[in-house]
Residue, then its C-alpha position, 0 to 999 in steps of 0.5 A: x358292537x359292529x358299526x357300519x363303514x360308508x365307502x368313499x372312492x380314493x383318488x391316486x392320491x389316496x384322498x377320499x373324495x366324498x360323491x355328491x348326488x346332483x340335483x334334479x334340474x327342472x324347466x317348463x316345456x309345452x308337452x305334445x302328448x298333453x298339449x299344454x305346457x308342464x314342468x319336465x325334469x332333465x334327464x342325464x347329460x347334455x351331449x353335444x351335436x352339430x345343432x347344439x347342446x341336447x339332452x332329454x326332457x321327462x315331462x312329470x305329469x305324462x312321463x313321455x320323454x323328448x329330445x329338446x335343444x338346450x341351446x335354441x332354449x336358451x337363445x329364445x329366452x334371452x330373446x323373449x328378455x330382450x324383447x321387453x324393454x320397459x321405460x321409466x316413463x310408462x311406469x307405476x312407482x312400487x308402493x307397498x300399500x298399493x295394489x297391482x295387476x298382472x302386467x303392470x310396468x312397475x318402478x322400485x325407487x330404492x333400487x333405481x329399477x323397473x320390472x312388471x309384475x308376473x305373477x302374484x300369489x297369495x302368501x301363508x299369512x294372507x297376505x298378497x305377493x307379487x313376482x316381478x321380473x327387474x332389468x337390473x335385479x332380475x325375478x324379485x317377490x314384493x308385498x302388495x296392499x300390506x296395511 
């Protein structure tokens, strides 16, 4: 019976190292051919260049690819976070059995946080989720009108 070998690259210790395909990373980005915003797959390694750290973008709908900045991404979103400051005062308290809407300024006792609600969905089994994005706790998902 012949059994098969998988092949390990050896380093100059002569330890096998076993290669691990990486993961794909995906991030929404508005597509100009489409001209709305879809979700892009990152292509290769980010290179770095007088502008910052840059790498391409294959949008999964059109499969155009563009060249985007991955550091301009990243300071819009820290300053679109920055932006929102939610206050303890203009908020709703989080009860489970109660119902939200999308922009809601929601505050968790037990976590001593607020957050306002993204988005909400509808779970397998019915019922409604939300997802809301926390100062301190960042993106939690939280029943609402469980009964």
């Amino acid at each position: 019976m012949a059994g098969t070998k998988k092949a390990a690259a050896k380093t100059e210790d002569g330890v096998a190292v076993k290669k691990t395909k990486r993961k794909a990373k995906y991030i929404t980005l508005y597509s100009p051919f489409l001209m709305k915003e879809t979700k892009h797959e990152l292509i290769g390694e980010p290179v770095e260049t007088e502008n910052g750290r840059q790498q391409w973008a294959r949008c999964n709908v059109s499969h155009h690819s563009q060249l985007i900045n991955l550091d301009a991404l990243q300071e819009s979103a820290e300053k679109a976070m920055k932006e929102i400051k939610l206050a303890r005062e203009d908020s709703k308290e989080y009860s489970p059995k109660a119902e939200y809407q999308i922009g809601d300024v929601i505050y968790h006792k037990t976590w001593d946080d607020v957050g306002i609600v993204q988005a909400k969905e509808v779970m397998s089994n019915g019922r409604a989720s939300l997802l809301v994005h926390f100062e301190k706790n960042k993106d939690k998902r939280l029943v609402e009108n469980f009964r």
